[in-house]
VOPA-505209 format. One record per atom (N, C-alpha, C, CB): atom name; x, y, z; residue number from 1; residue in three letters. Coordinates in nm, 3 decimals, padded with zeros to 5 digits. Glycine has a CB too. Layout:
{atom=CA; c1=X; c2=Y; c3=Z; nr=NUM; rest=Ala} $
...
END
This chain:
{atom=N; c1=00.933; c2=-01.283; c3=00.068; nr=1; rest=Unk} $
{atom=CA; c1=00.877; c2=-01.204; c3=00.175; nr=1; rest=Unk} $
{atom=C; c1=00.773; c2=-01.109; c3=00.115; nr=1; rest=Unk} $
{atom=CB; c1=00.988; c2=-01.126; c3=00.252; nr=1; rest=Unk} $
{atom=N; c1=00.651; c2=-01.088; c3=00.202; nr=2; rest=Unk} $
{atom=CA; c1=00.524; c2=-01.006; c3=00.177; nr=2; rest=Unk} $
{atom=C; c1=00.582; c2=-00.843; c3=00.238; nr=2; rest=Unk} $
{atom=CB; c1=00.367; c2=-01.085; c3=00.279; nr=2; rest=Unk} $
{atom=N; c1=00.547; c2=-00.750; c3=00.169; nr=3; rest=Unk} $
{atom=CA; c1=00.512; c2=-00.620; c3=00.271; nr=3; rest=Unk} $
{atom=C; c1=00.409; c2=-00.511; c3=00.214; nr=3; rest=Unk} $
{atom=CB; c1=00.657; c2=-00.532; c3=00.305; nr=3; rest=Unk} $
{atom=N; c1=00.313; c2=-00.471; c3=00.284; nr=4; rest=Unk} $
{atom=CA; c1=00.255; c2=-00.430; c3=00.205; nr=4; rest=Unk} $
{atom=C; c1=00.323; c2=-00.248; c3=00.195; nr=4; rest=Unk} $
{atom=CB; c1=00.105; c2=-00.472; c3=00.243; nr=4; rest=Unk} $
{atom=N; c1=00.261; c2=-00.156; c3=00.153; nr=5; rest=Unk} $
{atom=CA; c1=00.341; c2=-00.029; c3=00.156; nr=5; rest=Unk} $
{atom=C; c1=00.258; c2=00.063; c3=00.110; nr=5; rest=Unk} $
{atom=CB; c1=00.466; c2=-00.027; c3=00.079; nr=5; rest=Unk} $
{atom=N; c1=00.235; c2=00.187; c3=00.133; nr=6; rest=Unk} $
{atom=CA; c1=00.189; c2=00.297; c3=00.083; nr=6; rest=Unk} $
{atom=C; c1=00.241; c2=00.393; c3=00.017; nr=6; rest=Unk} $
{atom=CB; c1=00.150; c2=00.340; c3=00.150; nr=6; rest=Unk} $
{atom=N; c1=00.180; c2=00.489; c3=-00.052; nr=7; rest=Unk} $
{atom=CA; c1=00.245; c2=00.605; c3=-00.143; nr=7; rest=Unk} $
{atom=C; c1=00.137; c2=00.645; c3=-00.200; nr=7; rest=Unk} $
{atom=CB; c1=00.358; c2=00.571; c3=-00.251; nr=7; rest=Unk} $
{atom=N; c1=00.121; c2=00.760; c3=-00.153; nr=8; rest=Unk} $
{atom=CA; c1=00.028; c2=00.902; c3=-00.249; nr=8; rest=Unk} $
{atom=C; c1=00.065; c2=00.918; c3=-00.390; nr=8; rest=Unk} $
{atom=CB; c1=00.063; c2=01.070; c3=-00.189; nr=8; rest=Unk} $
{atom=N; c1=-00.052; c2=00.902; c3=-00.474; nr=9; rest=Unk} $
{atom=CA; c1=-00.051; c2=00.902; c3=-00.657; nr=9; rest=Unk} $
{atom=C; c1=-00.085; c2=01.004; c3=-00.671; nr=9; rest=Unk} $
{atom=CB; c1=-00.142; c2=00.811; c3=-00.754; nr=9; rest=Unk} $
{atom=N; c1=-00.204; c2=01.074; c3=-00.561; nr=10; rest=Unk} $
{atom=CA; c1=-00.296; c2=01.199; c3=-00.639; nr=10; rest=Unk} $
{atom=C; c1=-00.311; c2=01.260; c3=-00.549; nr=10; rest=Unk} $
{atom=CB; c1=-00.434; c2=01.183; c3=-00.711; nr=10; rest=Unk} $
{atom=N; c1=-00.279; c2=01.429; c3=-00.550; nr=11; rest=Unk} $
{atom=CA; c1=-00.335; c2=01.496; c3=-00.470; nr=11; rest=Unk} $
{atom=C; c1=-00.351; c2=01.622; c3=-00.561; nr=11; rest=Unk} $
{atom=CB; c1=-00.264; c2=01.502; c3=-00.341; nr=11; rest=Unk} $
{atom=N; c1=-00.504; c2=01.683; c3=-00.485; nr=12; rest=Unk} $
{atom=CA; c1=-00.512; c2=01.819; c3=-00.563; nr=12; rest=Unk} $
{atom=C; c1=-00.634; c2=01.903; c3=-00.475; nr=12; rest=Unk} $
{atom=CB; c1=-00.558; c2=01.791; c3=-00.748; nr=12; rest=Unk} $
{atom=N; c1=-00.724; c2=01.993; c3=-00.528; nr=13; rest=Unk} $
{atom=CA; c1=-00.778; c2=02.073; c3=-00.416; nr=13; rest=Unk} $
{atom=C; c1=-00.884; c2=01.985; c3=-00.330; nr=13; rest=Unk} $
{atom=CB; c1=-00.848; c2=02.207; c3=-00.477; nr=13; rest=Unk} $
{atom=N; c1=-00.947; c2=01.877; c3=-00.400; nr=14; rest=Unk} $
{atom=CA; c1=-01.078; c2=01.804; c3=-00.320; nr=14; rest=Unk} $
{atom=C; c1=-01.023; c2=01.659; c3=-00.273; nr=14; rest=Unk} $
{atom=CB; c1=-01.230; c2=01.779; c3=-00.434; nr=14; rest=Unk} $
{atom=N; c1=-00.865; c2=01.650; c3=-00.380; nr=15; rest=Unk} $
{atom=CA; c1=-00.922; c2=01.462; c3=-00.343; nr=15; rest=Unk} $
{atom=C; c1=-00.758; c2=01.376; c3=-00.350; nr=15; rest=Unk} $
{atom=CB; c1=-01.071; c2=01.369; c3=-00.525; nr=15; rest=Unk} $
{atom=N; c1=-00.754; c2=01.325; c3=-00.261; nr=16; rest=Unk} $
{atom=CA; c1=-00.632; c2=01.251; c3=-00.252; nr=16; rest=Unk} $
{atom=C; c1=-00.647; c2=01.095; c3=-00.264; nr=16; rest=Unk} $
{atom=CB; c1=-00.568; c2=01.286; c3=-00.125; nr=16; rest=Unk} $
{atom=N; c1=-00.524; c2=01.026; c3=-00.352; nr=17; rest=Unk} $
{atom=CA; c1=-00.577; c2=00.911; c3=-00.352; nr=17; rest=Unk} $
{atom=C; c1=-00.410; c2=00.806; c3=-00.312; nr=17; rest=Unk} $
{atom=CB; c1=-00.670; c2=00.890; c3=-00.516; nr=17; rest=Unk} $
{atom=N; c1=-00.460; c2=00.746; c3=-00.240; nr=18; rest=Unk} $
{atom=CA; c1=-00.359; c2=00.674; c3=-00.146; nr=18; rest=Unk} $
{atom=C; c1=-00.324; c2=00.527; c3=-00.223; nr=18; rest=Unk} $
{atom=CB; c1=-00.435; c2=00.649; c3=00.021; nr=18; rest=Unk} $
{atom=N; c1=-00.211; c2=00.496; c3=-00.286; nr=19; rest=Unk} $
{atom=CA; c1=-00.202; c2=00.355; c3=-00.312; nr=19; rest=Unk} $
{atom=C; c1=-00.151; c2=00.233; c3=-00.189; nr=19; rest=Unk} $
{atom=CB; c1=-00.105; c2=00.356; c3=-00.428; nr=19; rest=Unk} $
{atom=N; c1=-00.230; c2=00.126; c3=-00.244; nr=20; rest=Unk} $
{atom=CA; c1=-00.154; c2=00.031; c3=-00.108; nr=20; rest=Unk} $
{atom=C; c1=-00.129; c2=-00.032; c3=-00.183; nr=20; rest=Unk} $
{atom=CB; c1=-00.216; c2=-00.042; c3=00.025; nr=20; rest=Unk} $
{atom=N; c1=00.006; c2=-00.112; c3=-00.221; nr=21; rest=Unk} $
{atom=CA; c1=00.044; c2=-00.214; c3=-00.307; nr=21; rest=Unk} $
{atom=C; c1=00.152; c2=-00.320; c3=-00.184; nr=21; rest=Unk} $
{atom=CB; c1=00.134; c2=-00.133; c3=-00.461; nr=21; rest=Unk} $
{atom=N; c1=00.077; c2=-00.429; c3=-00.264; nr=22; rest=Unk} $
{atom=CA; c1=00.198; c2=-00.517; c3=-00.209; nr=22; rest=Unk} $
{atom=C; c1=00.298; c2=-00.563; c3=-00.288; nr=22; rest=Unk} $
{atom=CB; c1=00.157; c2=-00.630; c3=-00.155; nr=22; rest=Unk} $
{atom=N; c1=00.456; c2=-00.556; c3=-00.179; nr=23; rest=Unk} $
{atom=CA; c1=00.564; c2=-00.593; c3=-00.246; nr=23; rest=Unk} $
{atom=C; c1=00.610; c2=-00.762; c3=-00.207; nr=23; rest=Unk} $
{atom=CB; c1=00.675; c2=-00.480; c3=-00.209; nr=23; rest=Unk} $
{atom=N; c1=00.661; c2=-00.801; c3=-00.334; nr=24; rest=Unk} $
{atom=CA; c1=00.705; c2=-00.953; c3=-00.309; nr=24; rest=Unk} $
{atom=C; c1=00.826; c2=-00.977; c3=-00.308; nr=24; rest=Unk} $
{atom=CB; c1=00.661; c2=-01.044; c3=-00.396; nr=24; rest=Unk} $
{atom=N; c1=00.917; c2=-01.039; c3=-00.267; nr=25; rest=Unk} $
{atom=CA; c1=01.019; c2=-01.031; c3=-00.347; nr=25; rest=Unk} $
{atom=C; c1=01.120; c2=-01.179; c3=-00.272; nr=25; rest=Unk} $
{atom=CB; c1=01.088; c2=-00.854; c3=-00.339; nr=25; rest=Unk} $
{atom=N; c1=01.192; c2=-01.201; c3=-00.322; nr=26; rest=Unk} $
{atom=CA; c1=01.282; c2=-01.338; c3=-00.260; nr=26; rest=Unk} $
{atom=C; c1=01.429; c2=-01.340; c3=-00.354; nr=26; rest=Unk} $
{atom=CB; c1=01.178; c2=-01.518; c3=-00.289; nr=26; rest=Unk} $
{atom=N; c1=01.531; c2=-01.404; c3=-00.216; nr=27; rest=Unk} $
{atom=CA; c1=01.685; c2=-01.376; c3=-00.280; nr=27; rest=Unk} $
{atom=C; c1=01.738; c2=-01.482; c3=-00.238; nr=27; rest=Unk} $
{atom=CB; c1=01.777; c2=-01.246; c3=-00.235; nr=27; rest=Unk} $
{atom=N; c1=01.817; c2=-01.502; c3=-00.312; nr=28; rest=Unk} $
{atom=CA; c1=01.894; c2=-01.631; c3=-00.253; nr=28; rest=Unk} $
{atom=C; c1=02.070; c2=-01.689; c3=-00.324; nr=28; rest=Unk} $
{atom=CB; c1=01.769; c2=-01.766; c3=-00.286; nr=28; rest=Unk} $
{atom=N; c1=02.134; c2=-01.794; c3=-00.301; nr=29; rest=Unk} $
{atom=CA; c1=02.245; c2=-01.795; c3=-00.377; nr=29; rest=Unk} $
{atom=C; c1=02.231; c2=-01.921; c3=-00.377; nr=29; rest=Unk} $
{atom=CB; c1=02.371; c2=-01.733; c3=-00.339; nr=29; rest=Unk} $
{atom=N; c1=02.291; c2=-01.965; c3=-00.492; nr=30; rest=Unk} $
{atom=CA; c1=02.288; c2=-02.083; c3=-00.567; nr=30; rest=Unk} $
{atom=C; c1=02.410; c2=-02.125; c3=-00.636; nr=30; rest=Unk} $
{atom=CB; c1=02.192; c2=-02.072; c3=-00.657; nr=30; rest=Unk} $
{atom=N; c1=02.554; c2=-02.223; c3=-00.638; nr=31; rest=Unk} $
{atom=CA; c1=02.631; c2=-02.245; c3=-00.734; nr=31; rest=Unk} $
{atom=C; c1=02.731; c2=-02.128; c3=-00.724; nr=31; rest=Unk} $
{atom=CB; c1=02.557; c2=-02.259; c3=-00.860; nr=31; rest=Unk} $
{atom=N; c1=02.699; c2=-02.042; c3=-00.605; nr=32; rest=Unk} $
{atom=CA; c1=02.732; c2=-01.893; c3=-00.622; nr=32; rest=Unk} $
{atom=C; c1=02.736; c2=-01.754; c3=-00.692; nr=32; rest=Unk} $
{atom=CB; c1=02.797; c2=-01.897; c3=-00.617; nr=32; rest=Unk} $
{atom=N; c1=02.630; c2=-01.805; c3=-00.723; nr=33; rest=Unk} $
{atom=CA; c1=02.534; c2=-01.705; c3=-00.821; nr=33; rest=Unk} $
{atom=C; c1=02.423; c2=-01.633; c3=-00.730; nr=33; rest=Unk} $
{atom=CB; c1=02.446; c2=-01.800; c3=-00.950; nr=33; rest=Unk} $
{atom=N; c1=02.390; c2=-01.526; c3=-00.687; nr=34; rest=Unk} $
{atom=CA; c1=02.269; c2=-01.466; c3=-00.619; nr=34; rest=Unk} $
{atom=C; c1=02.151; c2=-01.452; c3=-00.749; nr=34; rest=Unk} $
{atom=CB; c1=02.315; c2=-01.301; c3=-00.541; nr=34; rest=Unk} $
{atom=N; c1=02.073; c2=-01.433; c3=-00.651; nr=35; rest=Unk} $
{atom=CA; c1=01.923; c2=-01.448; c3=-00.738; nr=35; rest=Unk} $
{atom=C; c1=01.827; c2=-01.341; c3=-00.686; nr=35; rest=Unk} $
{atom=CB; c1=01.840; c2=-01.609; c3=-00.713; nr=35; rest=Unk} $
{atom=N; c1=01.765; c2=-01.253; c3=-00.754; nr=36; rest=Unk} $
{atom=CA; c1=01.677; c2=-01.209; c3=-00.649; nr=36; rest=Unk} $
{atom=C; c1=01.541; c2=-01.202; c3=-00.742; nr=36; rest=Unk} $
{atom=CB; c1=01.729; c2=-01.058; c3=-00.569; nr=36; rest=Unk} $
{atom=N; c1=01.429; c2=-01.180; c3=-00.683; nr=37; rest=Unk} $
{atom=CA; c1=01.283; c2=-01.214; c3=-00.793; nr=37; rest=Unk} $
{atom=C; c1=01.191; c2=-01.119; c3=-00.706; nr=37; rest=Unk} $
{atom=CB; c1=01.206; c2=-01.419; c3=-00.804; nr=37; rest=Unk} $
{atom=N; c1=01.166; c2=-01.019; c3=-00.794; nr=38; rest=Unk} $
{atom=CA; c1=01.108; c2=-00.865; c3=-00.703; nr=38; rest=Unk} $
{atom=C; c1=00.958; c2=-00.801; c3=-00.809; nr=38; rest=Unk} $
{atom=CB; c1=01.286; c2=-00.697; c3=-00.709; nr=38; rest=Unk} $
{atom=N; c1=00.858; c2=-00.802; c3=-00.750; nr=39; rest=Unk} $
{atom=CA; c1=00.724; c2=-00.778; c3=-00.833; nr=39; rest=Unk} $
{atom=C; c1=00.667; c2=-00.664; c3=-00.698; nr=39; rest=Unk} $
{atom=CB; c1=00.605; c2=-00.960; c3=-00.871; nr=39; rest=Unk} $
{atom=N; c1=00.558; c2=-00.564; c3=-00.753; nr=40; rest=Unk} $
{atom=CA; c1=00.456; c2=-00.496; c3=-00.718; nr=40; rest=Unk} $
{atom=C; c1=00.342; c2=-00.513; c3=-00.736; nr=40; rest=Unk} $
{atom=CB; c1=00.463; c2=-00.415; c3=-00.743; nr=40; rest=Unk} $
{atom=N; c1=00.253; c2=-00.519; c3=-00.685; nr=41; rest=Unk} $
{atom=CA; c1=00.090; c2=-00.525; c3=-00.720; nr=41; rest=Unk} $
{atom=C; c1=00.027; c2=-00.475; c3=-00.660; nr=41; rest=Unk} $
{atom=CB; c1=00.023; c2=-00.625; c3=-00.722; nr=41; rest=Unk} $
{atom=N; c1=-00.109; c2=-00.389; c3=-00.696; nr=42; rest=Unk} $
{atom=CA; c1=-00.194; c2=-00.292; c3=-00.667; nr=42; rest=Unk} $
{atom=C; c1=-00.258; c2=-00.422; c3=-00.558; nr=42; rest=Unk} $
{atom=CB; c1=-00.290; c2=-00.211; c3=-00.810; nr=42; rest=Unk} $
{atom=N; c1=-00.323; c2=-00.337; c3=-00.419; nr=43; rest=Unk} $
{atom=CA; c1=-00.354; c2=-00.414; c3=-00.318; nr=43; rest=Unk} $
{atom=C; c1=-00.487; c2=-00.338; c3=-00.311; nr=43; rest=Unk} $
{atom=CB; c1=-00.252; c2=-00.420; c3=-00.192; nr=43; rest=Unk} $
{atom=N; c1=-00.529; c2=-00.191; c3=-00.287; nr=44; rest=Unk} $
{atom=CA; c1=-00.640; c2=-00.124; c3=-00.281; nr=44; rest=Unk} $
{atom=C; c1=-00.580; c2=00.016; c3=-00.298; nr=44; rest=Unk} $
{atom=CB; c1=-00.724; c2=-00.153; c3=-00.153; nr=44; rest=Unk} $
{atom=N; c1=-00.665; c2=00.106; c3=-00.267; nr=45; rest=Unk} $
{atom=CA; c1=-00.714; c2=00.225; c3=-00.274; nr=45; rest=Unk} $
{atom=C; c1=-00.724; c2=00.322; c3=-00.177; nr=45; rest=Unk} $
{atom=CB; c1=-00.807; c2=00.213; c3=-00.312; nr=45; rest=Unk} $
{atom=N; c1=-00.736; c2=00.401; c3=-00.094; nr=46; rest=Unk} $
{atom=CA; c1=-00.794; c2=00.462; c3=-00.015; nr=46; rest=Unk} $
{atom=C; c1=-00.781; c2=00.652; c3=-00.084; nr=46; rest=Unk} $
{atom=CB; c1=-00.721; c2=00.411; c3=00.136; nr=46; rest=Unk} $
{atom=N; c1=-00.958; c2=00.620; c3=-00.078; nr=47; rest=Unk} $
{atom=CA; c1=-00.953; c2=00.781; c3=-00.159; nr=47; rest=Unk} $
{atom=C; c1=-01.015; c2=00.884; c3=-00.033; nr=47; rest=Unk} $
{atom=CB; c1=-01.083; c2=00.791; c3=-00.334; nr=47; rest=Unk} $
{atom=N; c1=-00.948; c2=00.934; c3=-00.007; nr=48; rest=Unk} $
{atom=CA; c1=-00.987; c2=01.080; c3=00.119; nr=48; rest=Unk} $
{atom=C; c1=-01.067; c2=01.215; c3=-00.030; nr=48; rest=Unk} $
{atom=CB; c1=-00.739; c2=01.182; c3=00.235; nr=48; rest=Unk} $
{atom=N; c1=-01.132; c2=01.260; c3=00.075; nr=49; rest=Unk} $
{atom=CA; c1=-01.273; c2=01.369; c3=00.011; nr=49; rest=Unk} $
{atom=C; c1=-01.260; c2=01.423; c3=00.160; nr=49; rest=Unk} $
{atom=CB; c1=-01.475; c2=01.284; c3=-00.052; nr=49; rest=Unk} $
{atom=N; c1=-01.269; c2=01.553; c3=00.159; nr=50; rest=Unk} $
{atom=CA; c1=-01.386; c2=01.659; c3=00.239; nr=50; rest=Unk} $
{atom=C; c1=-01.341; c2=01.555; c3=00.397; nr=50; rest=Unk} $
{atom=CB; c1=-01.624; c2=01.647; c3=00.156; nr=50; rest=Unk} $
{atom=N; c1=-01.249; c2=01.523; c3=00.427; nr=51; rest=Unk} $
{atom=CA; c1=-01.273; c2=01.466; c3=00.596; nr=51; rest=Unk} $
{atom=C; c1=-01.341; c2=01.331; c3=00.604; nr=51; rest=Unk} $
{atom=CB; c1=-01.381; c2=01.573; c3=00.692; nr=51; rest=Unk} $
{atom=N; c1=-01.311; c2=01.249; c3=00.465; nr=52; rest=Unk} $
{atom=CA; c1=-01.379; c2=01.152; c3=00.444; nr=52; rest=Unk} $
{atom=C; c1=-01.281; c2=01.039; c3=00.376; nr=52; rest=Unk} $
{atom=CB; c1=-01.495; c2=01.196; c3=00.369; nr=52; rest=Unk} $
{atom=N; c1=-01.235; c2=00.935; c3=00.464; nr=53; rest=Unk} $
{atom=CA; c1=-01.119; c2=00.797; c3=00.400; nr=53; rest=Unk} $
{atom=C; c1=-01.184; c2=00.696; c3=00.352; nr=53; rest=Unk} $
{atom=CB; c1=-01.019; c2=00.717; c3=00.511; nr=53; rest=Unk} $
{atom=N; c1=-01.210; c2=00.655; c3=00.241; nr=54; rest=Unk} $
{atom=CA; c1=-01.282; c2=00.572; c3=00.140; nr=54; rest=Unk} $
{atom=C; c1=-01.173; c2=00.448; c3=00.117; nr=54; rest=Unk} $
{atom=CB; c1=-01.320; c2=00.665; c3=-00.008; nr=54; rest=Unk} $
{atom=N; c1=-01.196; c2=00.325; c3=00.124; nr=55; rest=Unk} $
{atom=CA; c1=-01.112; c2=00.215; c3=00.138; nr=55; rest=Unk} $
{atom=C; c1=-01.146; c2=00.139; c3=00.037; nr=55; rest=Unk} $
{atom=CB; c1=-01.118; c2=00.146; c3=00.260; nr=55; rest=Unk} $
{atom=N; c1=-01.094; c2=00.119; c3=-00.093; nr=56; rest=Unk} $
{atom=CA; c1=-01.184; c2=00.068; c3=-00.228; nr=56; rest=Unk} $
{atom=C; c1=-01.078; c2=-00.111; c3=-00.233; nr=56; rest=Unk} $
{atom=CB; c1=-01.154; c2=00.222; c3=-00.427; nr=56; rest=Unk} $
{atom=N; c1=-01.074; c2=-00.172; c3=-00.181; nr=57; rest=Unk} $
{atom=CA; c1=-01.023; c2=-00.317; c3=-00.181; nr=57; rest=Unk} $
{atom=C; c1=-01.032; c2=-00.387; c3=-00.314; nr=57; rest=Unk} $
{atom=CB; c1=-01.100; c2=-00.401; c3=-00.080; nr=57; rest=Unk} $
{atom=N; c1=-00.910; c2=-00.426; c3=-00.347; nr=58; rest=Unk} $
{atom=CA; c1=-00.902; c2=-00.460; c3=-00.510; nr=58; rest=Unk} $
{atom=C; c1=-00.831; c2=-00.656; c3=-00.480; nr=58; rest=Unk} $
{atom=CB; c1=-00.744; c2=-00.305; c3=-00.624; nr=58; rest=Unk} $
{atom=N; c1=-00.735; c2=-00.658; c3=-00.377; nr=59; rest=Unk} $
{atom=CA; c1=-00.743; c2=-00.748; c3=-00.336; nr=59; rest=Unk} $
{atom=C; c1=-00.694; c2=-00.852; c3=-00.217; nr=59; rest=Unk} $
{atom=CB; c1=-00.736; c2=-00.760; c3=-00.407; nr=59; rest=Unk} $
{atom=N; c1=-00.689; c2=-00.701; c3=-00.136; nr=60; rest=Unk} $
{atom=CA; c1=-00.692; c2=-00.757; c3=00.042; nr=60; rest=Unk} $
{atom=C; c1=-00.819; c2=-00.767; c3=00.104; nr=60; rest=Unk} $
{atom=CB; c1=-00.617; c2=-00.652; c3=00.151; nr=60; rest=Unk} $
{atom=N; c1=-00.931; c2=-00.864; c3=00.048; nr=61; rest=Unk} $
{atom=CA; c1=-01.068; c2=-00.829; c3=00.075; nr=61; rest=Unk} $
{atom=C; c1=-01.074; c2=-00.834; c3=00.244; nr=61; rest=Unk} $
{atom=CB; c1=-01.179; c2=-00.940; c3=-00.006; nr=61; rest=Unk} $
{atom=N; c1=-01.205; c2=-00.835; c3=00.282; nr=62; rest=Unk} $
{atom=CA; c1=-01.175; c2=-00.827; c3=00.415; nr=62; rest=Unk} $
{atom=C; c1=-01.101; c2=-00.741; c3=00.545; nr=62; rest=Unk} $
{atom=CB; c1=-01.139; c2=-00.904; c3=00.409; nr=62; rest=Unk} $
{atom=N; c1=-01.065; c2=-00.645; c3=00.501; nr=63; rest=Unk} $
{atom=CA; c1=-00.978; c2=-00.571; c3=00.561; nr=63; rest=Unk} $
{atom=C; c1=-01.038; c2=-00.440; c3=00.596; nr=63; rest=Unk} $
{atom=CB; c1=-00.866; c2=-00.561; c3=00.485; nr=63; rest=Unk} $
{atom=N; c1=-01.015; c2=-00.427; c3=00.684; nr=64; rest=Unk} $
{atom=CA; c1=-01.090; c2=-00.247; c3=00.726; nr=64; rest=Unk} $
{atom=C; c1=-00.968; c2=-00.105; c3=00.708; nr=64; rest=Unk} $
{atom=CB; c1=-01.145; c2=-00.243; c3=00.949; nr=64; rest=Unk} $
{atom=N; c1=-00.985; c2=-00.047; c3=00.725; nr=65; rest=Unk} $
{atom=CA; c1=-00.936; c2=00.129; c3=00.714; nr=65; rest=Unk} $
{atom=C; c1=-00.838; c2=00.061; c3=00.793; nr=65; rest=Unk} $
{atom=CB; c1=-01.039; c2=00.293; c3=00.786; nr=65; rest=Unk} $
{atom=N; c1=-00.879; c2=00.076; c3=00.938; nr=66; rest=Unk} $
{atom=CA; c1=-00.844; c2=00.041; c3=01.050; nr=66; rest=Unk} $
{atom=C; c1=-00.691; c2=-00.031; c3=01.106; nr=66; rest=Unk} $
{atom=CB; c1=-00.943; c2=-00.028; c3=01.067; nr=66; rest=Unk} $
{atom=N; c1=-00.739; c2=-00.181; c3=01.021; nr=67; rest=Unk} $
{atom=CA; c1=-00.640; c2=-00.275; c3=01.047; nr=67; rest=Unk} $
{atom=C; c1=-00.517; c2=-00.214; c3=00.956; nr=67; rest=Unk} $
{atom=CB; c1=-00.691; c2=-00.434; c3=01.009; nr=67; rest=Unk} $
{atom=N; c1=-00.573; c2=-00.186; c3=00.800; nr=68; rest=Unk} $
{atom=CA; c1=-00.451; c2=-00.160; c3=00.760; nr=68; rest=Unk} $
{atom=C; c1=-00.368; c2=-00.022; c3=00.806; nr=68; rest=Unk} $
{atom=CB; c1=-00.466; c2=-00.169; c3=00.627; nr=68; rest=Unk} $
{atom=N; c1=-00.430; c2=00.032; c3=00.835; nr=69; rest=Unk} $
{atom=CA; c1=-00.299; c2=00.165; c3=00.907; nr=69; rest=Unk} $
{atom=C; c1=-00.239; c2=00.099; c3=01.033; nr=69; rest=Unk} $
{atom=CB; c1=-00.381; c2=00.346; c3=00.976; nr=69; rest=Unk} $
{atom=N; c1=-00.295; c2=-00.006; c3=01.077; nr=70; rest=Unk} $
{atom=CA; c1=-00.189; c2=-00.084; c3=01.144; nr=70; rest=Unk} $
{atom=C; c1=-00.084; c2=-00.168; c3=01.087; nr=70; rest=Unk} $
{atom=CB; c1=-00.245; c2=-00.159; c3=01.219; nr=70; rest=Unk} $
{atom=N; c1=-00.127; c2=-00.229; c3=00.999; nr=71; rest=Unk} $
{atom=CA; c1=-00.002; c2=-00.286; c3=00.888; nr=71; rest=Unk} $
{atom=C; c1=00.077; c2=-00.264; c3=00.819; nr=71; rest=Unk} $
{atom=CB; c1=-00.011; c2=-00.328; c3=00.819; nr=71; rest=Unk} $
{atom=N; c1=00.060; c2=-00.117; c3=00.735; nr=72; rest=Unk} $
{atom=CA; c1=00.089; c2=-00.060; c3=00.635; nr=72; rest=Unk} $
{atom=C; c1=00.178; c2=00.071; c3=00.745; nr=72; rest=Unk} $
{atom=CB; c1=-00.055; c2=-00.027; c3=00.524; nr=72; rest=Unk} $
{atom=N; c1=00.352; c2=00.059; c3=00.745; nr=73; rest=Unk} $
{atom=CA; c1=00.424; c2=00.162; c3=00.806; nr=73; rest=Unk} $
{atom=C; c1=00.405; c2=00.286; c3=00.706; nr=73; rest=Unk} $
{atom=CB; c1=00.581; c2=00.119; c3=00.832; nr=73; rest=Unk} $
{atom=N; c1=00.371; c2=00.441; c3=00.769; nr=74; rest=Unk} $
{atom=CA; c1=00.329; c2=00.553; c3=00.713; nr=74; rest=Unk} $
{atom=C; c1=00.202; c2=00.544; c3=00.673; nr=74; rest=Unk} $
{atom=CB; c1=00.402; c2=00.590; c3=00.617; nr=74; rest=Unk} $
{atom=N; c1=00.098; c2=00.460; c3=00.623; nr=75; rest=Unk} $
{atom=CA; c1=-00.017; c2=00.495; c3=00.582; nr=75; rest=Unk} $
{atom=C; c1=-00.071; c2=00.639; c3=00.709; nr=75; rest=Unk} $
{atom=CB; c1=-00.113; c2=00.338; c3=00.576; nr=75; rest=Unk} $
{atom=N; c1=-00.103; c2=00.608; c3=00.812; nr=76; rest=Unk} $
{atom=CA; c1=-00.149; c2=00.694; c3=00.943; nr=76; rest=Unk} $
{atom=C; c1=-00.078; c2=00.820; c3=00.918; nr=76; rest=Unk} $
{atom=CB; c1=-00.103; c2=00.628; c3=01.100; nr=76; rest=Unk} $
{atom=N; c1=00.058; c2=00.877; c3=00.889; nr=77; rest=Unk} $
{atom=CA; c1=00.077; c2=00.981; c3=00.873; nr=77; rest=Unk} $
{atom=C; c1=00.046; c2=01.032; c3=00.731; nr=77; rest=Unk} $
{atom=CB; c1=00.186; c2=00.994; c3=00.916; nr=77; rest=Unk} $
{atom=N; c1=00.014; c2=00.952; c3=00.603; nr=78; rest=Unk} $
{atom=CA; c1=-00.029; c2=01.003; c3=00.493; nr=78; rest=Unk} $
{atom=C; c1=-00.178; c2=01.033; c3=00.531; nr=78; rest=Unk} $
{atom=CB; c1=-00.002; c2=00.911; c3=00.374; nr=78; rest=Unk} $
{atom=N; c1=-00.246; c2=00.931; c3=00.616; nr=79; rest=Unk} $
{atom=CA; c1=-00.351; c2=01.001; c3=00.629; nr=79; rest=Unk} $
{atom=C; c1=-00.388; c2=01.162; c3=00.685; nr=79; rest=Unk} $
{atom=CB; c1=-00.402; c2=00.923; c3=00.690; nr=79; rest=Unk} $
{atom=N; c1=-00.298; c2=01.156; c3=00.793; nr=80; rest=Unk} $
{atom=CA; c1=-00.342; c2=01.267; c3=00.869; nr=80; rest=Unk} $
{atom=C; c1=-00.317; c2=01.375; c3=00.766; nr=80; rest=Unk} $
{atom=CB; c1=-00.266; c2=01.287; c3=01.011; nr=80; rest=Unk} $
{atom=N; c1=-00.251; c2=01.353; c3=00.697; nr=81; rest=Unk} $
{atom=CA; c1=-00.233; c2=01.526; c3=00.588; nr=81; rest=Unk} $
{atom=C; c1=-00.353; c2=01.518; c3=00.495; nr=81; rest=Unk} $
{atom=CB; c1=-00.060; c2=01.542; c3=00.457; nr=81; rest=Unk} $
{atom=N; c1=-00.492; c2=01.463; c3=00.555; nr=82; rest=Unk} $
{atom=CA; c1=-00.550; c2=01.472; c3=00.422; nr=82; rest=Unk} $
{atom=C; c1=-00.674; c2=01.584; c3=00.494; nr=82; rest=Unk} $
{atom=CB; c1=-00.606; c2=01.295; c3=00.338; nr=82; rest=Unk} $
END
C-alpha cells in the first residue's frame, strides 16, 4: 500500500519547509510466519516564505500545491500555520 504523508523539518523566523514523503509498505503471512516490508522516500518539498507556498517536486511530477493538500491528510493545516 501507497500513502503519501506530511511533516514539518524546518521552521524558523522567515522560512518553513514542509516534507512530503511517500510511505510503502506490505504484510502478509506465509507458513505462519508474518512478514512485513516498510520503506520511506522523499516525494517533494513545499517551502512557505513571507505568505508564499513553493512546491519543489522531486518525484510526484505533475502535481500542483493544490491537488496535493487534497491527498496528503494534514498538509492544509500545516499549511495554514505558515
Amino acid at each position: 500500500m501507497d500513502k503519501l504523508r506530511a511533516s514539518e523539518i524546518h521552521a524558523d523566523d522567515g522560512i518553513r519547509i514542509i516534507a512530503i514523503e511517500s510511505v510503502h509498505y506490505s504484510s502478509g503471512k506465509f507458513a505462519g510466519l508474518y512478514h512485513l516490508h516498510a520503506s520511506i522516500e522523499p516525494a517533494a518539498l513545499v517551502v512557505c516564505t513571507a505568505g508564499e507556498n513553493r512546491l519543489v517536486n522531486l518525484v510526484i511530477s505533475d502535481t500542483s500545491l493544490e491537488e496535493l493538500e487534497e491527498r496528503v491528510e494534514g498538509l492544509s493545516a500545516l499549511l495554514a500555520k505558515a
